[in-house]
C-alpha positions as CSV (number, residue, x, y, z in Angstrom):
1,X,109.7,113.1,112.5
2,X,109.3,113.1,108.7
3,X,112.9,113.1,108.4
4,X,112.9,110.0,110.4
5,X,110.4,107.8,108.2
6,X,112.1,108.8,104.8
7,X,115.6,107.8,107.3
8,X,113.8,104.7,107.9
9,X,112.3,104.4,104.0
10,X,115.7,104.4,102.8
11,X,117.1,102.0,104.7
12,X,114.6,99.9,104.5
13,X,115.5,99.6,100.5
14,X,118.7,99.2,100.4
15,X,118.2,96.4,102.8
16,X,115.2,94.5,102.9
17,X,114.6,92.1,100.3
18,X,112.9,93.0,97.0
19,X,110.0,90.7,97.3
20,X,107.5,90.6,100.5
21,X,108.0,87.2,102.2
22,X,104.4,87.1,103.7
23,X,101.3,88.8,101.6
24,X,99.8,91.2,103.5
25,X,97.1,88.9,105.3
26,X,100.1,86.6,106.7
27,X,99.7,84.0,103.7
28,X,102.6,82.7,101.9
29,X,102.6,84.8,98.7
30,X,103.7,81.6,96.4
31,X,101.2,78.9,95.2
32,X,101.7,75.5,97.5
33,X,104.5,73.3,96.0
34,X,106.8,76.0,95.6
35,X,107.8,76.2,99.5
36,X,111.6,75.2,99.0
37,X,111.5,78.0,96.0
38,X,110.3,80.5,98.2
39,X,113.1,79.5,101.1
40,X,116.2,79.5,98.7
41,X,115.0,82.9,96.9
42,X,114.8,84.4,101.0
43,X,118.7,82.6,101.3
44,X,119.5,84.7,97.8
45,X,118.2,87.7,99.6
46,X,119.4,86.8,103.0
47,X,122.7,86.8,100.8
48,X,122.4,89.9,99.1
49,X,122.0,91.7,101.7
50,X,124.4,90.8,103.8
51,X,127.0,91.1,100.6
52,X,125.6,95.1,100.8
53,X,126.1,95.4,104.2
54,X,129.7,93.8,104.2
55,X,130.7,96.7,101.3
56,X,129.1,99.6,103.5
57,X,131.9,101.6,105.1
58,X,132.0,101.8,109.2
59,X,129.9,105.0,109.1
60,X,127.3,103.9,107.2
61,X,126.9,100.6,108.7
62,X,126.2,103.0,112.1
63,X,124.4,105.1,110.8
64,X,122.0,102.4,109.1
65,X,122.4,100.8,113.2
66,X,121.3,104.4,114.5
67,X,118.3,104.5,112.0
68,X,117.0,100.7,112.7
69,X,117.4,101.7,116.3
70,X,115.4,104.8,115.6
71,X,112.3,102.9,113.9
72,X,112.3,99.9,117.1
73,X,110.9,102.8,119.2
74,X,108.7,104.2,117.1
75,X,105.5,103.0,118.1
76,X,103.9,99.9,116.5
77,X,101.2,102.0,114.3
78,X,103.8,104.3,113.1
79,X,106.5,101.1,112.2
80,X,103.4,100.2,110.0
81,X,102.7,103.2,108.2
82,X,106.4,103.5,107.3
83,X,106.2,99.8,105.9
84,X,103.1,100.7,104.0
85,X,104.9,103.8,102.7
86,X,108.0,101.9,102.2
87,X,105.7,99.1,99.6
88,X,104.4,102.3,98.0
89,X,107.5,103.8,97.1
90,X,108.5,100.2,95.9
91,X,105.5,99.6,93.8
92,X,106.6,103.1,91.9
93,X,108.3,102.7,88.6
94,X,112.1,104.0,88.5
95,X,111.5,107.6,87.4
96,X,108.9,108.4,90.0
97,X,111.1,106.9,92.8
98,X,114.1,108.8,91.1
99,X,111.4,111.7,91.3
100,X,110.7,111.5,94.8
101,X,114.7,111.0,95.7
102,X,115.9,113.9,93.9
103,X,113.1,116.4,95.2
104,X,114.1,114.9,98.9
105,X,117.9,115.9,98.3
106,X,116.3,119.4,96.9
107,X,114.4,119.7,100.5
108,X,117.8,118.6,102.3
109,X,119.8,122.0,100.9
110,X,117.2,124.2,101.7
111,X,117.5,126.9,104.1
112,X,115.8,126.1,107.3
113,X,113.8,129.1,107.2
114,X,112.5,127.9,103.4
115,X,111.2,124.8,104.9
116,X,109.4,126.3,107.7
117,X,108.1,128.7,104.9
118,X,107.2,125.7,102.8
119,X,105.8,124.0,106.1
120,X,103.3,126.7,107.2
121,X,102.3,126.8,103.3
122,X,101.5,123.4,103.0
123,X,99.5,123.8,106.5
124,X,97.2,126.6,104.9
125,X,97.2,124.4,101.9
126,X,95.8,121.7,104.0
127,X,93.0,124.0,106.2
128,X,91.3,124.7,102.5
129,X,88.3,123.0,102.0
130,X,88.8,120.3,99.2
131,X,87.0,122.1,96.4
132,X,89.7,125.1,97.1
133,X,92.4,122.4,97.0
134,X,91.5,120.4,94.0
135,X,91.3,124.4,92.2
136,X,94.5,125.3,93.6
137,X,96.6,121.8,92.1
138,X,95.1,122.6,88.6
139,X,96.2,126.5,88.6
140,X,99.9,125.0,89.9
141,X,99.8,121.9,87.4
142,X,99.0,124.6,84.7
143,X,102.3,127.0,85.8
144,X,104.7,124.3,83.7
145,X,103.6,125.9,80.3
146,X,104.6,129.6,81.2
147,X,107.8,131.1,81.3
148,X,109.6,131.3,84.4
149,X,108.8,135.2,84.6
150,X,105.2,134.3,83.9
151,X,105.0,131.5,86.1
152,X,106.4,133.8,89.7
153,X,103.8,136.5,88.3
154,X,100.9,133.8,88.6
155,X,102.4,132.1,91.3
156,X,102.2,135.6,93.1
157,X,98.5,136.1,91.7
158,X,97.5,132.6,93.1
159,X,99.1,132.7,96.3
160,X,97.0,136.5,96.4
161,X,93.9,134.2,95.5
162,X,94.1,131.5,97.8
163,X,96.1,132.9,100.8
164,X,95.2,136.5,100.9
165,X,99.5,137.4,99.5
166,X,102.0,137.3,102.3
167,X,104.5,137.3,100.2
168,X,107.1,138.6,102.1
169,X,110.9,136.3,102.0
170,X,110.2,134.3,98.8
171,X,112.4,134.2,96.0
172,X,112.0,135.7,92.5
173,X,111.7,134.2,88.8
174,X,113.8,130.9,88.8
175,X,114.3,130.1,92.4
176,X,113.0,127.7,94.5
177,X,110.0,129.6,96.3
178,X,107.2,128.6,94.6
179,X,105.7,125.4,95.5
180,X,106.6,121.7,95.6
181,X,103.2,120.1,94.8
182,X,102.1,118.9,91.1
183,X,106.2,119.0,89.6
């Protein structure tokens, strides 16, 4: 299902037009007297986007059909939290979206047994109470200033601390296994 919203999130920005044509209490975002502004910048986008869609190969234009078809069937609560998560990611300057693409490729070659590793982690992360939670981010945010040697020997003593170890399957020094929250 996650991989069906960020489906959705993508689609919806290479797509939808840059600028909301309603604010978000069903107003007209532009002061009155600017109507016919408003209805030839929505023509522009009307425009664009059709001029992406025309350049999108066969494949992509079904896929992008297969998505949209996707997100009609979600239910009408979860349409809206993708929307709302879709002006989040908009509102985000170019290097955190850039952030949050790249580490979403990262996610897409992992094994699948890494996910559901990284999965049940984040689960146990989540069942902490939020004093243990807020401690835990600062010992991870703190992990960028050591080496990589030093950092998979704290990461070890943290994950000890928090989780009672468990280590068993994760990679050493320099690979992936360590956590995806506070990079």
């Amino acid at each position: 299902m996650k991989r069906v919203w960020l489906l959705c999130l993508l689609l919806a920005v290479c797509l939808l037009p840059a600028k909301p044509l309603l604010a978000a209490d069903g107003s007209s975002p532009n002061p009155a007297g600017q109507i016919g502004t408003a209805t030839a910048a929505k023509g522009q986008n009307l425009q664009e986007s059709f001029r992406r869609w025309q350049q999108l190969s066969p494949e992509e234009r079904q896929q992008l059909r297969e998505r949209y078809r996707r997100f009609k069937a979600l239910s009408p609560e979860k349409q809206t939290e993708l929307r709302q998560r879709l002006q989040r990611f908009r509102q985000m300057n170019p290097a955190q979206r850039q952030r949050i693409i790249s580490r979403f490729h990262r996610w897409q070659r992992l094994p699948s047994a890494e996910k559901n590793r990284l999965r049940q982690t984040f689960r146990r992360f989540k069942s902490l109470p939020p004093e243990q939670q807020r401690k835990l981010r600062q010992e991870l945010n703190g992990l960028n200033k050591l080496s990589p040697a030093e950092r998979w020997q704290r990461r070890q003593q943290i994950r000890n601390h928090f989780f009672g170890g468990g280590g068993g399957g994760r990679m050493g020094p320099g690979g992936f296994g360590g956590h995806m929250m506070g990079r």
